[in-house]
N, C-alpha and C positions, 0 to 999 in steps of 0.2 A: 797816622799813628794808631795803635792799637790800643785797645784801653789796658790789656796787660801789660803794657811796654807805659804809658801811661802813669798807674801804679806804680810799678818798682821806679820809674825816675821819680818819682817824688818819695818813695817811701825811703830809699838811698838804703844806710846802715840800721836803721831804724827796726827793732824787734815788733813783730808786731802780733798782737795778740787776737785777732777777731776783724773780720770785715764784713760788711755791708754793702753792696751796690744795686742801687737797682737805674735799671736800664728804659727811656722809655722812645717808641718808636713813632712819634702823632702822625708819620705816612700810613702805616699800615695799624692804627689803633692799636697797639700792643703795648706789654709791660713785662717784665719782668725784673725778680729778686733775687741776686745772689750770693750767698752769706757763709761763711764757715771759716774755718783757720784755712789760711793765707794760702797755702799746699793745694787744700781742695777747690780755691777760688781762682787762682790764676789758669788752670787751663779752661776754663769757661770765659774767658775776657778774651779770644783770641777774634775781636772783630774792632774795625774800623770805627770810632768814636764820633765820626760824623755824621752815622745812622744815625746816632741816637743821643738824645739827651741824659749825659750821666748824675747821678747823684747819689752821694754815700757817704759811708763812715768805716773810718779803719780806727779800730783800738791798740794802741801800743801797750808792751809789759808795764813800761816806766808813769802808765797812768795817764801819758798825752792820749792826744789823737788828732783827727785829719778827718776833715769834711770836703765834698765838694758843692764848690758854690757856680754861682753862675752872676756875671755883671753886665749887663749889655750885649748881651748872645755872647759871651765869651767864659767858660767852663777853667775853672781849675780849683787845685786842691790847696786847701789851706790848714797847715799843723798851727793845735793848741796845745795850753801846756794852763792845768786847773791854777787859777791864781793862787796865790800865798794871800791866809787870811790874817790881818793883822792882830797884832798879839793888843788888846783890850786895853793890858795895863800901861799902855805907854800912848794912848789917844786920849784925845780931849775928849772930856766926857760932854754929851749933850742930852740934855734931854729935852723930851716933847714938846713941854713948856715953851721952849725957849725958840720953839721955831714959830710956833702962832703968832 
């Protein structure tokens, strides 16, 4: 699999605003970064993912986004979504005190 083929299955319908990848190669010490809206970035992804060790960040319109992580030599993309902060006036209040 390619890492632009890669990409779009995980990004699916998903609008995306901004990406990051960088690329790292520890056969031949090398590195590279590649970043721009989405258009500019997928034809430079047109290599085999097994060279290289990936890692990035895609920003979507709607505020999520997607990193790539890595677990036990095994790489993939994982989408967030920024938590919802709770609304103040409906928690238990605690204070400092009260936790010493």
């Amino acid at each position: 699999m390619t890492a632009k083929e890669s990409l779009l299955k995980h990004i699916k319908d998903n609008k995306v605003d901004y990406v990051q990848i960088r690329c790292v190669d520890y056969d031949n010490d090398s590195e590279k970064t590649i970043q721009g809206e989405l258009e500019e970035v997928l034809p430079l992804l047109d290599f085999e993912v097994e060279h290289y060790e990936i890692f990035g960040t895609i920003w979507y319109t709607d505020g999520s986004w997607s990193v790539r992580n890595e677990y036990n030599d095994i790489f993939y993309w994982e989408h967030l979504n920024r938590p919802i902060m709770p609304d103040g006036d409906n928690q238990d209040k605690v204070s400092l005190n009260s936790l010493a």
